[in-house]
C-alpha positions as CSV (number, residue, x, y, z in Angstrom):
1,X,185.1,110.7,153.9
2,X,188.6,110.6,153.4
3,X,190.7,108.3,155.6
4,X,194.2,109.4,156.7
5,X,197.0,106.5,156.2
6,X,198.5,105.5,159.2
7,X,201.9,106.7,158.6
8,X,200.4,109.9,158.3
9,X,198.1,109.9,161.0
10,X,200.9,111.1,163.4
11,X,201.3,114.7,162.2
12,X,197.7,115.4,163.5
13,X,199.5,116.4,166.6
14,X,203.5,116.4,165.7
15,X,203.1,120.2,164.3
16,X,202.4,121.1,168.0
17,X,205.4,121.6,169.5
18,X,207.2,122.3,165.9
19,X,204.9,125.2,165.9
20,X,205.6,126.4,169.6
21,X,209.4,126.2,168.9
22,X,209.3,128.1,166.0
23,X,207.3,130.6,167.2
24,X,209.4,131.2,170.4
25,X,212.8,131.0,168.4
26,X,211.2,133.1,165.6
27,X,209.8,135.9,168.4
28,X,213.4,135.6,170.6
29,X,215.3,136.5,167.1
30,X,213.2,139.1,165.9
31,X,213.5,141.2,169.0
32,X,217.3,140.4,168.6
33,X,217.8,141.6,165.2
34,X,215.6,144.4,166.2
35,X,217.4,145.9,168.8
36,X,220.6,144.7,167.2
37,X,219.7,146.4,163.6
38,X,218.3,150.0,165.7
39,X,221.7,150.7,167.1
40,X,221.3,148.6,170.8
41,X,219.1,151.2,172.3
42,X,218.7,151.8,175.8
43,X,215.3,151.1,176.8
44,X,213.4,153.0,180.0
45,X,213.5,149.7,181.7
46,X,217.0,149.0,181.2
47,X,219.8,148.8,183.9
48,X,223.0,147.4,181.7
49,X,224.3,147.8,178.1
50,X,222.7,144.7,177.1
51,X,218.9,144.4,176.7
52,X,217.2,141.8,179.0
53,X,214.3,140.1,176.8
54,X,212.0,141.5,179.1
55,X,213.5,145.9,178.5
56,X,212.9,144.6,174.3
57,X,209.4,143.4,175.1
58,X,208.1,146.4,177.3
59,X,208.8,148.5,174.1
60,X,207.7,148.9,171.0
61,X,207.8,144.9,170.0
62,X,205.4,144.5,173.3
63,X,202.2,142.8,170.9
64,X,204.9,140.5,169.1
65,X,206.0,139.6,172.9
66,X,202.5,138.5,173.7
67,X,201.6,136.5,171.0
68,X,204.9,134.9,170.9
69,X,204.4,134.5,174.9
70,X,201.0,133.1,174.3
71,X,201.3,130.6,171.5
72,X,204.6,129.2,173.2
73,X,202.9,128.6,175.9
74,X,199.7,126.8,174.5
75,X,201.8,124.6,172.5
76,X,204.1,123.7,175.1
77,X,201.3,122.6,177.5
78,X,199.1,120.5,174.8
79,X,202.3,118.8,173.8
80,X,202.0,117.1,177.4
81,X,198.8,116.7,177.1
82,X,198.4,115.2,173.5
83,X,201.7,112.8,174.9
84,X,199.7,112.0,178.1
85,X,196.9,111.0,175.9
86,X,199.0,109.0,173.2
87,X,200.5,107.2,176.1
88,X,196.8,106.2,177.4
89,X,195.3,105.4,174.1
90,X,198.2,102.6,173.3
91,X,199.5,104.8,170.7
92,X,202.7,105.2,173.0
93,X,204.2,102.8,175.4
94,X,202.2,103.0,177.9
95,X,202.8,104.1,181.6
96,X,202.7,100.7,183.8
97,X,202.2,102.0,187.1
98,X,200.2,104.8,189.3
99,X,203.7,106.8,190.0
100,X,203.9,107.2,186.4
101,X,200.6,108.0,185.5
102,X,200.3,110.8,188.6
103,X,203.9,112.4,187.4
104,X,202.5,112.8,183.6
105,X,199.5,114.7,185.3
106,X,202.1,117.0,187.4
107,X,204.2,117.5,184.7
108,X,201.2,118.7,182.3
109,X,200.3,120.9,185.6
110,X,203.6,122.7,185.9
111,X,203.5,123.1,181.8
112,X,200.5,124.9,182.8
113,X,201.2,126.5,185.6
114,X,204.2,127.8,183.7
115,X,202.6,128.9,180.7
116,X,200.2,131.0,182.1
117,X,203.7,132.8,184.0
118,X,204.7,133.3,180.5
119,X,201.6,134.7,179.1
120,X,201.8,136.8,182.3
121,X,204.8,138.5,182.7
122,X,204.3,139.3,178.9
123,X,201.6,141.1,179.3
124,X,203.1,142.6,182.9
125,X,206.0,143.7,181.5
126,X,208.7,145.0,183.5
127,X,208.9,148.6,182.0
128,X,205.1,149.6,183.7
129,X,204.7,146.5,186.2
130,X,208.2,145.6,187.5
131,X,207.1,143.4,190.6
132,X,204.4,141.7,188.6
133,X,206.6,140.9,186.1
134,X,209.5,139.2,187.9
135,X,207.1,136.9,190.0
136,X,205.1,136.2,186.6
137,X,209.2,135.1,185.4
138,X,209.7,133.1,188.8
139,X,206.3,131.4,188.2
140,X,207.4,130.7,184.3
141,X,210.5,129.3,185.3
142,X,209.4,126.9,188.5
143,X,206.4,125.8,186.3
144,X,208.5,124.5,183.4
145,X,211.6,123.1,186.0
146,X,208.9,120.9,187.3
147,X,207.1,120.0,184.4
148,X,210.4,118.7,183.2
149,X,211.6,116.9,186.2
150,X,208.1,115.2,186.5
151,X,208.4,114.5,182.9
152,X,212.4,112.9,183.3
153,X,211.2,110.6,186.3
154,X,208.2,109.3,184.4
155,X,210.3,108.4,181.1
156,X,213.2,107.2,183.7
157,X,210.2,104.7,185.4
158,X,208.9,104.0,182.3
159,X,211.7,102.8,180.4
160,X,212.6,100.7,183.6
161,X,209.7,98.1,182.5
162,X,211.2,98.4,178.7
163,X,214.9,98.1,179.3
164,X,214.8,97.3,175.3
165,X,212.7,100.5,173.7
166,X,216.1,102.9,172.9
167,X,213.7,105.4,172.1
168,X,212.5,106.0,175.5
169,X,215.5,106.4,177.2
170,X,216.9,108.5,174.4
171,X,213.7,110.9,174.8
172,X,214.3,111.0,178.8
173,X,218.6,111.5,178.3
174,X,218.4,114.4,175.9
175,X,215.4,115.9,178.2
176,X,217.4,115.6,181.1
177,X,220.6,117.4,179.7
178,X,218.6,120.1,178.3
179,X,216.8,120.6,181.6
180,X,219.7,120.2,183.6
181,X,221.8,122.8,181.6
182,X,218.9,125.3,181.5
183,X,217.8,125.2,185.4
184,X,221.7,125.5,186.2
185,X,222.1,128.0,184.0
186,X,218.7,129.8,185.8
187,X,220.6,129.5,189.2
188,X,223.4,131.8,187.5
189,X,221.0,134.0,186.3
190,X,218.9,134.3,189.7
191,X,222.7,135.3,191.0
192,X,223.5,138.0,188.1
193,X,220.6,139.6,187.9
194,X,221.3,141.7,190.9
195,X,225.3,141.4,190.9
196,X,226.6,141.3,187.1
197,X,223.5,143.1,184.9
198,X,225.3,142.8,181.8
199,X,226.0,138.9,182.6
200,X,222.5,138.4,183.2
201,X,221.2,139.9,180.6
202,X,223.4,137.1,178.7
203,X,222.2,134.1,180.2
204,X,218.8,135.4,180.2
205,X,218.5,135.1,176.2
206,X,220.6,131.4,176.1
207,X,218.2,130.3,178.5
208,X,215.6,131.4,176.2
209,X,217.5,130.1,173.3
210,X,217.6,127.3,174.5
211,X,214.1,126.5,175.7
212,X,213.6,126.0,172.0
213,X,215.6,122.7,172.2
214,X,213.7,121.4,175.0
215,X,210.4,121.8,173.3
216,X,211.8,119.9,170.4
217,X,211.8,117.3,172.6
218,X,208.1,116.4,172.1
219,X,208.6,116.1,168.6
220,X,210.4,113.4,168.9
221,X,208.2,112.3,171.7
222,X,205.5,112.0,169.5
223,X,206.7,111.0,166.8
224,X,207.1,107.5,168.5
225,X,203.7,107.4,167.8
226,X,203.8,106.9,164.0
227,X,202.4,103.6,162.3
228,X,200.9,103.0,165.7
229,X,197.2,102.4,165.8
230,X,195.4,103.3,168.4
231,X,195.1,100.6,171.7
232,X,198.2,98.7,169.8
233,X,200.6,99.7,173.1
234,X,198.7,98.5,175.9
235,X,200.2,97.4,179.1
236,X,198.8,94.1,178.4
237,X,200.4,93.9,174.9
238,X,203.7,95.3,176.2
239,X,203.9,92.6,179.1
240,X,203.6,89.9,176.3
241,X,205.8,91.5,173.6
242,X,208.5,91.8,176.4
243,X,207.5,88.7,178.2
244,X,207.4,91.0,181.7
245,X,204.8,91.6,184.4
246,X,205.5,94.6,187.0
247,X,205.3,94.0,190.5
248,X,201.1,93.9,191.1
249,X,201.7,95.7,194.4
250,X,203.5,98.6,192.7
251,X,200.1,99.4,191.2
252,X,199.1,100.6,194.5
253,X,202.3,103.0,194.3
């Protein structure tokens, strides 16, 4: 039986978001360059000059949509919960309170709950099921907003106990711009969609765009993992490498 070395051990799982970003930047630019390269069509569904993601995906490039859609969402919800597990196993630092442990478990719920929007309102797609397809969008969207607030409060608590692990509050900063950037930048597009099509249609694809950053994210996430063995980051092993112990009643918290 072959053994893995440690400092390889960690791309069992790393790949998984890598995959899910390249597969949704991969599928986002390919429907680009092919409405871009077939002249900018107008599509049945489509109410501007510019082609919402959505008008590309009801067409022609619908079974590139799904699978896109699908695998996106799959990676993006077992990257939480490969990081929940990591973080249990004492392969990352470890979550020292209740509070934190029940906000990993929402945030791995709203990656699922969004996910399965996405893999939705792909398959509902706004050219044959309009109504289906913009509440299968509104579930996508409030699923991953609160899987990534949930996911911003737990590193926030965490690193509170380990004022001294950079990496941790560099994970839950660049997680918090991202987030912050693409939920305002959802507001605008809740407001264009009705008012400014062509504006919408805009934001619609940086929002998408950009999701690809925020999945990156994990990478680095878990990454943190590498040349740690498994039960190394306990809480009790933390407490004496920093010379801390929480609060015992904030357990009950």
């Amino acid at each position: 039986m072959v053994t893995v070395p440690i400092r390889y051990r960690h791309w069992r799982y790393v790949w998984i978001p890598i995959a899910a970003a390249t597969m949704w930047f991969g599928t986002l630019l390919a429907m680009l360059i092919v409405w871009l390269a077939s002249g900018r069509p107008r599509y049945p569904s489509q109410d501007g000059s510019i082609a919402y993601i959505s008008d590309v995906g009801a067409d022609i490039l619908k079974p590139l949509f799904i699978v896109g859609c699908a695998i996106t969402a799959v990676g993006f919800f077992l990257s939480l919960v490969v990081e929940r597990y990591l973080r249990h196993s004492g392969r990352l630092i470890p979550s020292m309170r209740r509070r934190e442990r029940v906000l990993s478990m929402l945030a791995v719920a709203g990656s699922f709950i969004g996910g399965c929007g996405l893999i939705l309102l792909s398959i509902f797609d706004t050219r044959r099921h309009s109504s289906a397809h913009r509440a299968f969008l509104l579930v996508f969207i409030v699923g991953v907003a609160l899987s990534a607030i949930f996911t911003i409060i737990e590193y926030w608590w965490i690193s509170k106990d380990f004022v001294n692990e950079r990496s941790l509050k560099v994970a839950y900063i660049a997680k918090a711009i991202i987030a912050t950037l693409l939920i305002a930048l959802a507001i605008a597009f809740a407001i264009t969609l009705f008012r400014a099509v062509n504006v919408g249609a805009v934001i619609e694809w940086v929002i998408a765009f950009g999701f690809t950053f925020y999945l990156l994210t994990f990478y680095y996430d878990l990454r943190q993992s590498k040349n740690i063995q498994k039960g190394e980051l306990t809480s009790l092993t933390m407490q004496n490498r920093h010379g801390s112990q929480p609060n015992q009643m904030s357990e009950v918290i």
